[in-house]
DOGUSE-721483 format. One record per residue (C-alpha): residue number from 1; residue in one letter; x negated, y negated, z negated. Coordinates in Angstrom, 2 decimals, decimal comma, always signed. Layout:
% DOGUSE-721483
NODE  n  res  x  y  z
NODE  NUM  A  X  Y  Z
...
END
This chain:
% DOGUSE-721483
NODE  n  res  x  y  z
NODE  1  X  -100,53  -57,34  -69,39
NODE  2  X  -99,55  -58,31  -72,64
NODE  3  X  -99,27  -62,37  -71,80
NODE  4  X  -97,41  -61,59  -69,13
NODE  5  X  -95,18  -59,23  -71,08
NODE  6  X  -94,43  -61,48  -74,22
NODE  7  X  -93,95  -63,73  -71,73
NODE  8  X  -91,19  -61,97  -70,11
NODE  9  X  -89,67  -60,61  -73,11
NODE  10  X  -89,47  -64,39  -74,52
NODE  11  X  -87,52  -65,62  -71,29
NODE  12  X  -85,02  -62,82  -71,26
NODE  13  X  -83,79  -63,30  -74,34
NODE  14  X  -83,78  -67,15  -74,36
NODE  15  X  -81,43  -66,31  -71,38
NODE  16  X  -79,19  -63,51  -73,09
NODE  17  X  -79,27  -66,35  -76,15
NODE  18  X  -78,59  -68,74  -73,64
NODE  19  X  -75,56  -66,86  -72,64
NODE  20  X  -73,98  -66,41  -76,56
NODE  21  X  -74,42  -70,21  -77,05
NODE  22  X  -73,31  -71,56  -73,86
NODE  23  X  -71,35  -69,33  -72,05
NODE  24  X  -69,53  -67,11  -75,08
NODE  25  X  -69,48  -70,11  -78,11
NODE  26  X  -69,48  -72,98  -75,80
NODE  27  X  -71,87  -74,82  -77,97
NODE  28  X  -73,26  -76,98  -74,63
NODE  29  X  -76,43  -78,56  -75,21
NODE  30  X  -76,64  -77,39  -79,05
NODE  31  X  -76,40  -74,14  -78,01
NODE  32  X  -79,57  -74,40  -75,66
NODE  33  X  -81,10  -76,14  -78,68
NODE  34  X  -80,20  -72,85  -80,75
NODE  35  X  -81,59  -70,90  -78,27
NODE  36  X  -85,37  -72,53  -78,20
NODE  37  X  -85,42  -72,33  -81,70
NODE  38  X  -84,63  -69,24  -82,18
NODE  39  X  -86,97  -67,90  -79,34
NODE  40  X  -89,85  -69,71  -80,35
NODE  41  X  -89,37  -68,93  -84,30
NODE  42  X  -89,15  -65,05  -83,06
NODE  43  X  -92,36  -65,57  -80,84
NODE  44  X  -94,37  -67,15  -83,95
NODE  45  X  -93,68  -64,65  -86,28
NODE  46  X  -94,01  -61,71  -83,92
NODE  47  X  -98,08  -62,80  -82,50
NODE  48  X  -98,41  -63,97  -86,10
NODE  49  X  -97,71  -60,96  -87,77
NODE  50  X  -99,38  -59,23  -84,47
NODE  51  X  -102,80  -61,22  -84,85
NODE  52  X  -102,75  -60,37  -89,08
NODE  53  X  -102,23  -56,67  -88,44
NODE  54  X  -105,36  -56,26  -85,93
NODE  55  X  -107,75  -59,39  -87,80
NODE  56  X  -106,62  -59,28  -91,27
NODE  57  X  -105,86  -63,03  -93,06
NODE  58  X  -108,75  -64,42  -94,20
NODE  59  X  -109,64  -68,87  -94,70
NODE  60  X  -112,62  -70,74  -93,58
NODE  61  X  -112,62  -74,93  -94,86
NODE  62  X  -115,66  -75,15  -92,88
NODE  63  X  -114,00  -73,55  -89,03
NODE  64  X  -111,11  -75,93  -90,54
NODE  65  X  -112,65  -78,85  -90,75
NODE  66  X  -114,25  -78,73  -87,39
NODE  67  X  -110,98  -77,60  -85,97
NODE  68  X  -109,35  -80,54  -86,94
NODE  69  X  -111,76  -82,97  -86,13
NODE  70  X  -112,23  -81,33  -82,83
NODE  71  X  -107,86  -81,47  -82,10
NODE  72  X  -107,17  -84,63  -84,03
NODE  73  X  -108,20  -86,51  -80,74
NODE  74  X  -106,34  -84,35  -78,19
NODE  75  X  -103,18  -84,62  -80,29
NODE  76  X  -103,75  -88,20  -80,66
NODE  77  X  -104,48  -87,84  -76,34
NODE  78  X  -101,01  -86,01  -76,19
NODE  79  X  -99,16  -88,63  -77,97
NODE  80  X  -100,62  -91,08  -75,69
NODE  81  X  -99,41  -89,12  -72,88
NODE  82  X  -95,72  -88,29  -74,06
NODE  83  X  -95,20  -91,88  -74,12
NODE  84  X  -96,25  -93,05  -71,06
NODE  85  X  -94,07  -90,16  -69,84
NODE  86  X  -90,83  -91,52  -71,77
NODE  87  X  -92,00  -95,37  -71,54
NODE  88  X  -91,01  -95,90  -67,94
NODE  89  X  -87,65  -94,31  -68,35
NODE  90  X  -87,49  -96,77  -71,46
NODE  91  X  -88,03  -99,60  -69,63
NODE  92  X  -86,21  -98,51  -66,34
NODE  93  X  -82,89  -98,32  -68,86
NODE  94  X  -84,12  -101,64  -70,11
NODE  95  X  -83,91  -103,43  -67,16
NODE  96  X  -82,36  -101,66  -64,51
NODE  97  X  -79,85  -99,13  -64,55
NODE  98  X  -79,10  -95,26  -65,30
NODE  99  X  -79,01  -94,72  -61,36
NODE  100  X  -82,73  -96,17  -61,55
NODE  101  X  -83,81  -93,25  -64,64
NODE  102  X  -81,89  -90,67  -62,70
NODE  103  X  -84,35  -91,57  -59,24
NODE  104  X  -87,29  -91,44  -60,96
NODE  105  X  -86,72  -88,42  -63,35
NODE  106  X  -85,85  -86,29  -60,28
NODE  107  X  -88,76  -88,09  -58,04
NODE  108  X  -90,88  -87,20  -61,13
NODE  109  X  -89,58  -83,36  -61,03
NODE  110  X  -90,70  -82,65  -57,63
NODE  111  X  -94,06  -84,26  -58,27
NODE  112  X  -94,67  -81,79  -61,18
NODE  113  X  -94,43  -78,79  -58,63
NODE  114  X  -97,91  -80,05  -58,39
NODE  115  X  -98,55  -80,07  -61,79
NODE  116  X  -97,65  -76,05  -61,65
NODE  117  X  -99,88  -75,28  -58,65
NODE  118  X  -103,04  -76,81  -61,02
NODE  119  X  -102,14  -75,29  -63,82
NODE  120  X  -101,96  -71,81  -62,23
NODE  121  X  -105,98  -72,21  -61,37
NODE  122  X  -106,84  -74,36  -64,73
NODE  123  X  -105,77  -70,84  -66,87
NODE  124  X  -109,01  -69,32  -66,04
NODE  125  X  -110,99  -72,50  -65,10
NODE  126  X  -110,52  -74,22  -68,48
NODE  127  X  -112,47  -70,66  -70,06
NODE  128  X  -115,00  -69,50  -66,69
NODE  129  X  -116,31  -73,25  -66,82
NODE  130  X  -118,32  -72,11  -70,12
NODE  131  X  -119,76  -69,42  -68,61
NODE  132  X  -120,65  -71,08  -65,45
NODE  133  X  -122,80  -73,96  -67,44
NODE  134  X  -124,95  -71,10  -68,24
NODE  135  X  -125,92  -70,47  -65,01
NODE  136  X  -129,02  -72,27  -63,36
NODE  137  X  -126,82  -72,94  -60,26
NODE  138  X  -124,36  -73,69  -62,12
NODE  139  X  -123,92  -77,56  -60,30
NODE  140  X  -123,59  -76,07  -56,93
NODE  141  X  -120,64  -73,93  -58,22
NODE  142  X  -118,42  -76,73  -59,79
NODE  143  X  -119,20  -78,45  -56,88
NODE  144  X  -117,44  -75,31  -54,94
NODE  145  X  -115,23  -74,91  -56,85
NODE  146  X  -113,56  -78,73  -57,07
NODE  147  X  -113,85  -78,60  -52,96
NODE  148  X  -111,72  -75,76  -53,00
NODE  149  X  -109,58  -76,77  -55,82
NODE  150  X  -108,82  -79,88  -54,15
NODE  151  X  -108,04  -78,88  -50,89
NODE  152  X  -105,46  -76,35  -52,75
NODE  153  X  -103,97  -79,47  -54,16
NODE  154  X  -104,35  -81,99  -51,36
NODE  155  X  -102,34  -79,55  -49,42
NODE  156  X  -99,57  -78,68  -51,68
NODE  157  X  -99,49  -82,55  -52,47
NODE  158  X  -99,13  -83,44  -49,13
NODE  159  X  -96,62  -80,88  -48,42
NODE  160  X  -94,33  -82,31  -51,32
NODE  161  X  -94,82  -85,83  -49,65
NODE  162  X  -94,06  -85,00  -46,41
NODE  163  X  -91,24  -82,89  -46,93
NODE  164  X  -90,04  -84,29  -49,70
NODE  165  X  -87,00  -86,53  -47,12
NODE  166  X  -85,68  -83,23  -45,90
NODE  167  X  -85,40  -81,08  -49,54
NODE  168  X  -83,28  -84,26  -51,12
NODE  169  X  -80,96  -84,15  -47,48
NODE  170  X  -80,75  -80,51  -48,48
NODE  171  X  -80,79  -80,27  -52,53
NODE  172  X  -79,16  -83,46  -53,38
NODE  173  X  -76,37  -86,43  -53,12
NODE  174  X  -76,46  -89,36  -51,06
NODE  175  X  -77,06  -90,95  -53,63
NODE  176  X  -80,47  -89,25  -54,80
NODE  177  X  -81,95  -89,56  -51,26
NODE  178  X  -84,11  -92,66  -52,84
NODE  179  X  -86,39  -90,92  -54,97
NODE  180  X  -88,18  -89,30  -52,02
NODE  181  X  -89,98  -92,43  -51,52
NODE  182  X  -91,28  -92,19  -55,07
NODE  183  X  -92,71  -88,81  -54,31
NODE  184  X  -95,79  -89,89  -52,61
NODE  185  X  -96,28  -92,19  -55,12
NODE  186  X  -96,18  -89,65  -57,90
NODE  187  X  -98,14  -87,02  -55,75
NODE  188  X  -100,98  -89,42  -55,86
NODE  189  X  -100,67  -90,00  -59,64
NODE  190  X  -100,62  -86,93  -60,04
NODE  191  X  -103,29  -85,92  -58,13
NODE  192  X  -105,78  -88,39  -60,43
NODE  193  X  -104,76  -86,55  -63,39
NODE  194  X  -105,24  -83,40  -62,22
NODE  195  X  -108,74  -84,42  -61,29
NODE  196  X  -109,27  -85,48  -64,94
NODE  197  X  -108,54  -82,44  -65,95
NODE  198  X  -111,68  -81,20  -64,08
NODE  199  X  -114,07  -83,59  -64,59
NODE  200  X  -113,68  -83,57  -68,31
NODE  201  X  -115,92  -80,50  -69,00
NODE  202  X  -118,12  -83,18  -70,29
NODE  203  X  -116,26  -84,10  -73,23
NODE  204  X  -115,14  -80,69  -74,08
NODE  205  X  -118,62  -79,00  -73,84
NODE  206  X  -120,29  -81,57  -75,98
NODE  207  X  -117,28  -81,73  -78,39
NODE  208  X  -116,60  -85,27  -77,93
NODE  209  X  -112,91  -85,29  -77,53
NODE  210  X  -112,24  -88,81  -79,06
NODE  211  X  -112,59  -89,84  -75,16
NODE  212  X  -109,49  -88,35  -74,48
NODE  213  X  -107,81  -90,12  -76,78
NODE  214  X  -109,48  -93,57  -75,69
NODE  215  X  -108,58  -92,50  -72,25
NODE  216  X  -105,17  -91,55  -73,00
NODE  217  X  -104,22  -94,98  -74,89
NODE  218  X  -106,31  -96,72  -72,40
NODE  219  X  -103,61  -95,61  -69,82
NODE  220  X  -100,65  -95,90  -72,24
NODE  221  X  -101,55  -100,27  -72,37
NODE  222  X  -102,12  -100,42  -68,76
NODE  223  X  -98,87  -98,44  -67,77
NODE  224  X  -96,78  -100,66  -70,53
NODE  225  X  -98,29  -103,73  -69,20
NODE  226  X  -97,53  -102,81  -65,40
NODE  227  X  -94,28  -101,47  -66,06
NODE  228  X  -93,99  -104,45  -68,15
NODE  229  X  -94,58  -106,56  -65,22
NODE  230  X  -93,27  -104,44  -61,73
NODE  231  X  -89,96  -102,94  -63,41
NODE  232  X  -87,89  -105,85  -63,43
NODE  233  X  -88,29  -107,08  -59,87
NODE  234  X  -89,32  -103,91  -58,49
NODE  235  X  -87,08  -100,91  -60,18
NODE  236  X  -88,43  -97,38  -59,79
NODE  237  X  -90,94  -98,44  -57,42
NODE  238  X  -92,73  -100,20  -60,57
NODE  239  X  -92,43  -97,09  -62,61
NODE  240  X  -94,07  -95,24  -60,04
NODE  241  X  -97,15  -97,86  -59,96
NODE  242  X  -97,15  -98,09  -63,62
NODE  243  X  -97,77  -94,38  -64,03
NODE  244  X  -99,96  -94,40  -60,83
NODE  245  X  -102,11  -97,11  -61,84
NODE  246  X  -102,24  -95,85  -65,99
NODE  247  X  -103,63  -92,52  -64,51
NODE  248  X  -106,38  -94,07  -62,29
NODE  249  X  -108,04  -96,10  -65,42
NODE  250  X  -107,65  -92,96  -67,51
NODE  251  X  -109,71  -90,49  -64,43
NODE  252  X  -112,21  -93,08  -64,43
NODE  253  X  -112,41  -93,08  -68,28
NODE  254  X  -112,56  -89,31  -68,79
NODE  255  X  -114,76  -89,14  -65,69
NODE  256  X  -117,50  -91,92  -66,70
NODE  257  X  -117,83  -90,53  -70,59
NODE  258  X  -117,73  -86,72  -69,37
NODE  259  X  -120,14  -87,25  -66,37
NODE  260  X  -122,64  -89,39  -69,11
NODE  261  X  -122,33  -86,63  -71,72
NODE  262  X  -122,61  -83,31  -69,23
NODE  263  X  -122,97  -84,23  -64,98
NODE  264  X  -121,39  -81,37  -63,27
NODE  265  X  -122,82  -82,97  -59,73
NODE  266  X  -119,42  -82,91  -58,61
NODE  267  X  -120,16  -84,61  -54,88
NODE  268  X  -116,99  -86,73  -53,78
NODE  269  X  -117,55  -87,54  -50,23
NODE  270  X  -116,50  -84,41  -48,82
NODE  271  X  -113,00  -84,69  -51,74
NODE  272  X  -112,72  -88,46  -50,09
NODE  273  X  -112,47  -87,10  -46,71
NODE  274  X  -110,05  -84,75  -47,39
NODE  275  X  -108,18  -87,31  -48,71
NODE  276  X  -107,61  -89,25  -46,22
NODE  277  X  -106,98  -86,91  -44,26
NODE  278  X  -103,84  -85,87  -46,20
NODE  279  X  -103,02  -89,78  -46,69
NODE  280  X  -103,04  -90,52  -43,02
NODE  281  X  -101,01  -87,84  -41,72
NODE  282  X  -98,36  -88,82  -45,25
NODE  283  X  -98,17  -92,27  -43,59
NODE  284  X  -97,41  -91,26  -40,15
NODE  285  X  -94,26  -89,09  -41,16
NODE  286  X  -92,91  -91,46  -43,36
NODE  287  X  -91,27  -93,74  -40,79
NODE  288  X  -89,21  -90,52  -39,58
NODE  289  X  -85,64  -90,11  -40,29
NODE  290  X  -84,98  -87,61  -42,61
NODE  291  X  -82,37  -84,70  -42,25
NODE  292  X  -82,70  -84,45  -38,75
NODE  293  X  -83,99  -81,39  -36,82
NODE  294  X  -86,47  -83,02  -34,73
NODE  295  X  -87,61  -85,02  -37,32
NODE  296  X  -87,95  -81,79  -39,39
NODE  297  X  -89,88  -80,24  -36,62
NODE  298  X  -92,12  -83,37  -36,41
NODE  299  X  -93,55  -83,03  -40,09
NODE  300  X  -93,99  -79,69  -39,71
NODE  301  X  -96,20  -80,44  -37,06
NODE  302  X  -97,85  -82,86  -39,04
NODE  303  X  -98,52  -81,05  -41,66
NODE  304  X  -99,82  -77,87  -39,23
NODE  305  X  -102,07  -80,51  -37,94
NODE  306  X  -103,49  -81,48  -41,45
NODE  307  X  -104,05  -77,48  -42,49
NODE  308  X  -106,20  -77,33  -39,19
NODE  309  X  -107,96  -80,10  -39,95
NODE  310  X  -109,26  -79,42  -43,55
NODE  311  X  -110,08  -75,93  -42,23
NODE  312  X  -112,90  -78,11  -39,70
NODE  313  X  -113,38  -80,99  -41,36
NODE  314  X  -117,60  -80,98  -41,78
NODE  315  X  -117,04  -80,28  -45,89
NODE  316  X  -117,49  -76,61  -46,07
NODE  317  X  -120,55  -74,46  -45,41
NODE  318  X  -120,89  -71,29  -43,29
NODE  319  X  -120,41  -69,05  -46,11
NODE  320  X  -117,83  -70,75  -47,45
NODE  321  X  -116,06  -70,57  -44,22
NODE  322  X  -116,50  -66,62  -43,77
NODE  323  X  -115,68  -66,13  -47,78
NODE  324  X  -112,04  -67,77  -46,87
NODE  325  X  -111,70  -65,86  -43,89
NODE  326  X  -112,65  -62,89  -45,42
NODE  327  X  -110,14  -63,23  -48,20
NODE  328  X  -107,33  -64,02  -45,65
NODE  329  X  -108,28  -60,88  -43,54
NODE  330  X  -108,22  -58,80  -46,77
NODE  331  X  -104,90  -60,17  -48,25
NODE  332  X  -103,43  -59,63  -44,28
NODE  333  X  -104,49  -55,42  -44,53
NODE  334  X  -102,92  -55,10  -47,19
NODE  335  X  -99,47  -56,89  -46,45
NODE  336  X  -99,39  -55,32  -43,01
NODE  337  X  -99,44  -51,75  -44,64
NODE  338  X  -96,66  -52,48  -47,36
NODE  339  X  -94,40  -54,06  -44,27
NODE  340  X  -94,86  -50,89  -43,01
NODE  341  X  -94,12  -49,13  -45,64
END
């Protein structure tokens, strides 16, 4: 209640700040700038002053030191990651054009709706995962838990792939209609990162988080080199393989060093199959002309097709099958009665 709170409070008033600076002062882009500041000076010295009153303020070199040597490597992994983020644009202004940023940064913001739908199950995960390593089955529940996670993903990935035509005909210009054939190319990029994130328990759990930081520069020399060598004869279409190809090598790294230092039996044939199953029925509604009705109605097909397909495909157990169904039947009581209401 009280994340969710702060977190509310902060967003009003960056938006009533928002409001003095833009709107009433007409300070444009500075005034935004004001308003973060301000926001997140406010927010600091509210939790700080918050976290003093209930703990009291008290020093430890030692809990220092190990902090530091523990976050030293994921800042160092963050870095890494910021530029690789701001590299292709580099380069796309380097040797292409401003039209050429423009396709990929928006190509790039539908692709992070993924990013969201992760990051919405990685809040708990990134804390249950200790608990669950205590468990003696604890194997066969990661192994649950990244089927599930990845269906969750594959879907909503595939979804932003498919449709992805039709919401630029909708949200955009002409002359944005491009970037939706970056978007399956980021969706997959995005979709190795995202399964970094969960194979990495590894690294965390043993407190070897240098690997991220190999991993993360590791990805940052492959990306330059590609981008390097695919921008200037292949535009945003090289960006998009850069940053594809940079987040492949730095999965595998995170994924070879985590598995060595903790295996969480993660099984990948049944992940594979889904896959492909969300690739193929991509690649058949590509072809289709976008902003059409029929066309429309075509993907959405599709993509009904694909949702009935991962619910057979042979990668889920009885149980597993009843727990989901169980879940939907529950969540469907209790809409029906507030409709009603």
């Amino acid at each position: 209640v009280m994340f969710v709170s702060v977190g509310t409070a902060v967003l009003l008033l960056e938006i009533v700040l928002n409001l003095y600076f833009v709107v009433m002062l007409e300070l444009h882009v500075t005034g935004v700038v004001y308003s973060t500041v301000i926001s997140g000076v406010l927010l600091a010295t509210g939790l700080s002053l918050f976290l003093i009153s209930r703990n009291g303020l008290r020093y430890s070199w030692k809990l220092a030191a190990e902090i530091t040597r523990f976050a030293v490597p994921l800042i160092m992994a963050a870095l890494g990651s910021i530029y690789v983020t701001f590299a292709n644009r580099y380069f796309l202004r380097r040797f292409g054009s401003l039209e050429d940023v423009g396709l990929f940064a928006l190509a790039a913001r539908l692709s992070s709706v993924l990013g969201v739908a992760f990051e919405a199950f990685n809040l708990s995960w990134v804390a249950d995962r200790f608990e669950i390593v205590k468990k003696d089955n604890a194997r066969e529940i990661y192994g649950q838990f990244f089927r599930f996670v990845s269906a969750i993903i594959l879907l909503a990935g595939a979804g932003l792939a498919i449709f992805a035509d039709d919401f630029f005909h909708i949200m955009t210009d002409p002359v944005f209609f491009p970037a939706a054939q970056l978007v399956p190319i980021l969706v997959v990029a995005s979709f190795f990162r995202m399964c970094g994130g969960f194979c990495n328990f590894g690294a965390i759990y043993k407190r070897q988080t240098r690997v991220f930081a190999q991993a993360s520069w590791s990805k940052a020399f492959i990306a330059t080199a590609v981008f390097l060598l695919l921008i200037p004869p292949m535009g945003v279409y090289g960006a998009a393989i850069g940053l594809l190809l940079g987040n492949v090598v730095e999965f595998a790294w995170i994924y070879r060093r985590s598995t060595a230092l903790y295996d969480m039996g993660l099984q990948w044939r049944p992940v594979l199959l889904m896959t492909a199953s969300a690739v193929f029925f991509t690649l058949i509604t590509l072809p289709l002309p976008a902003g059409e009705l029929g066309s429309f109605m075509l993907r959405l097909l599709a993509y009904a097709m694909l949702v009935l397909l991962m619910c057979v495909l042979p990668v889920w157990r009885p149980d597993e099958r009843d727990m989901v169904k169980n879940a939907f039947l529950t969540l469907l009581r209790r809409r029906v009665p507030e409709s009603r209401g």
